[in-house]
N, C-alpha and C positions, 0 to 999 in steps of 0.2 A: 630810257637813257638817251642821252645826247646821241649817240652814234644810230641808234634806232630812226631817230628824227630826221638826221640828213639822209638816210638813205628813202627815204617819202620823198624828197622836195628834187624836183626836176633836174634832169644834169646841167643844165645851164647853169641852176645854182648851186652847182656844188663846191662844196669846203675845199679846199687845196690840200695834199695829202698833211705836208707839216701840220696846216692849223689841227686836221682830223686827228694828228698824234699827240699834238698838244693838249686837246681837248680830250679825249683819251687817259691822258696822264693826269691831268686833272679831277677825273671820273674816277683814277685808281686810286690817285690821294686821301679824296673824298668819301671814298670808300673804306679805306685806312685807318680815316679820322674817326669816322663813325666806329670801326670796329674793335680800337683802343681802347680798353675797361681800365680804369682808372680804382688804384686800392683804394678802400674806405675802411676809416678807422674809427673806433669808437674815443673821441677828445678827452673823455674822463679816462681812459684807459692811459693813464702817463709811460708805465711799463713797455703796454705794446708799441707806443707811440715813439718810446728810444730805442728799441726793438730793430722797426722800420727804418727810421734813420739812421742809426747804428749799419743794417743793413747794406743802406744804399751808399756811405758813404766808403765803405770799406771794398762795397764791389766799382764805384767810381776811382779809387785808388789804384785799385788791381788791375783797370784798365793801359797805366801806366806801370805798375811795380809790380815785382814779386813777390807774395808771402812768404814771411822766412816759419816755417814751420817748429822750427828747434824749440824754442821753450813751448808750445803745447806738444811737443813729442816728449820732453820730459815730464812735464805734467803729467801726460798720460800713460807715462812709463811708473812712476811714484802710482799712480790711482790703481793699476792693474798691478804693483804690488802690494800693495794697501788690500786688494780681495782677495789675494788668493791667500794670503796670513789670514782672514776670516773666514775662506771658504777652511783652512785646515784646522782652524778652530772648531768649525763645527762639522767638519765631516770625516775629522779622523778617526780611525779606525781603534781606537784607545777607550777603555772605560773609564767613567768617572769615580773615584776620586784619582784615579793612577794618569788621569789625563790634565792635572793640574798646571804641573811644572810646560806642558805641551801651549797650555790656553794663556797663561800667564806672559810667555814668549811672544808667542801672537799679537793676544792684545798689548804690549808693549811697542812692536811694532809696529801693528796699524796705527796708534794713534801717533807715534813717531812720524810716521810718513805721513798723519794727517794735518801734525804739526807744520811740516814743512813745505804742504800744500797751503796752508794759510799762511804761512811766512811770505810765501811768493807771491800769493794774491793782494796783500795788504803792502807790500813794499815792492814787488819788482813790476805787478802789472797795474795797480793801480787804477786808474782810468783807462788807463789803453783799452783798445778796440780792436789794436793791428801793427804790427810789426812786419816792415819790409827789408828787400835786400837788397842790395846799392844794384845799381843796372851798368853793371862795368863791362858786360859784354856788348850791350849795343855804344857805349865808348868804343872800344876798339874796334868795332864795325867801321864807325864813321870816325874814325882815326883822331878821335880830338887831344891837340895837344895839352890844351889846361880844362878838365872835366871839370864841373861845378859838383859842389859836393855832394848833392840829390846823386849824381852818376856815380859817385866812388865810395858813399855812406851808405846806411841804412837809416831809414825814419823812424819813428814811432807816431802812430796816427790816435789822441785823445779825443775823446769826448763826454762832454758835461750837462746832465739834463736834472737839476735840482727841483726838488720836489714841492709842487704848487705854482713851479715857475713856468713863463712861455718861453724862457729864452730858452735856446741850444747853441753850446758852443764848441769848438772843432778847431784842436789846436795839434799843429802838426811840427814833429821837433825831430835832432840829428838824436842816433840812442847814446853813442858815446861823446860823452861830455856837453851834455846839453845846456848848462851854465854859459860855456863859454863859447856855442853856435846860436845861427841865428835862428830863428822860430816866428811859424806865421802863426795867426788866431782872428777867426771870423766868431762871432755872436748874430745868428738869427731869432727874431721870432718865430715861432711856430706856423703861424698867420700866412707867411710867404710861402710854404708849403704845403699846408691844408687850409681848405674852404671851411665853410659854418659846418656844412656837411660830414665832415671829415675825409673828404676825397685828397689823395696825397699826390702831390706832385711832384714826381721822382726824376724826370730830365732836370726841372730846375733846379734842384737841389744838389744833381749831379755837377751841372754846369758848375755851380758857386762852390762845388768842391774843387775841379777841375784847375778854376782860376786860383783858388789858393793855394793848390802846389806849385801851379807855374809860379806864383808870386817867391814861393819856399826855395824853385831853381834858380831864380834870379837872384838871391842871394838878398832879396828883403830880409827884417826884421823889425818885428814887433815890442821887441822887449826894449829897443831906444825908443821908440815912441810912448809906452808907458811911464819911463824915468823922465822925458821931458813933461809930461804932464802931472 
């Protein structure tokens, strides 16, 4: 190692403490870099491949926001009563034929609730990926008088990864009345975040999400820019 070497070489010439911490830091960087494992993906896998991104863009968000947890609590309030109508279906204490009218309830129910688990996935969450909750407390920390609406909204974080295609896209929008707020949207290839190898590059994909919320605080939008084109 570097610091090995100068202490061989005569005091005459020795390193000045700075440059030895410098070089030092350098050493540890270096060492950093080397010991970074970088995910690899298999490129035919498209699944796991929206997976990973899906992933990284929902934890680069959260860097900034908060999950609003409410609609996967209901979700998961409907699915856990959706099994226990099938666990009583099949484990009640009733014989058959006198457990008829018991099974028939049940099953009316679960698929009730099952209905209305696909109600919510095919119209309320759609694409989404993540749902945030406006950051109205760190407003009133730094006492601002006119918040932008990232600070007194919630977002809904999309993403679009069509099948056979390279493109991924990541559109991030206000949840209530999002016709009439503004909305960013970035479209990547896949290209700029994995190599031939399938090694994924996950700061940078961070980063280009990072910049697209900032773009969303500022109070950009995307959607004048499509109707002028």
């Amino acid at each position: 190692m570097a610091k090995k070497k100068q202490q061989q070489q005569p005091k005459a010439a020795a390193v000045p403490s700075s440059e030895n911490d410098e070089l030092e830091d350098d050493d540890d960087e270096s060492v950093e870099d080397v010991e970074l494992e970088l995910l690899q993906v298999d490129l035919g896998d498209m699944i796991k491949m929206k997976q990973i991104l899906d992933e990284t863009v929902a934890a680069a968000i959260m860097e900034r926001l908060e999950e609003d947890h409410r609609l996967d609590n209901i979700k998961l309030s409907l699915m856990t009563a959706a099994c226990l109508f099938a666990m009583v279906a099949q484990f009640a204490p009733v014989p058959f034929p006198d457990s008829r009218p018991i099974l028939g309830v049940c099953c009316c129910c679960y698929f009730f609730l099952s209905g209305i688990m696909q109600l919510i996935t095919t119209f309320i969450d759609k694409d989404s990926i993540l749902l945030t909750k406006p950051i109205s407390e760190a407003t009133k920390k730094r006492g601002d008088k006119k918040p932008s609406l990232l600070q007194k909204e919630k977002i809904r974080v999309r993403t679009q990864f069509p099948r056979f295609s390279e493109f991924y896209t990541l559109i991030l929008e206000y949840q209530e009345e999002p016709e009439k707020k503004p909305m960013v949207e970035a479209k990547w290839s896949v290209g700029q975040f994995f190599d031939e190898e399938g090694f994924f590059d996950e700061v940078g994909l961070q980063k280009s999400v990072l910049s697209l919320l900032t773009r969303l605080e500022k109070g950009e939008n995307d959607k004048k820019k499509k109707k002028t084109e």
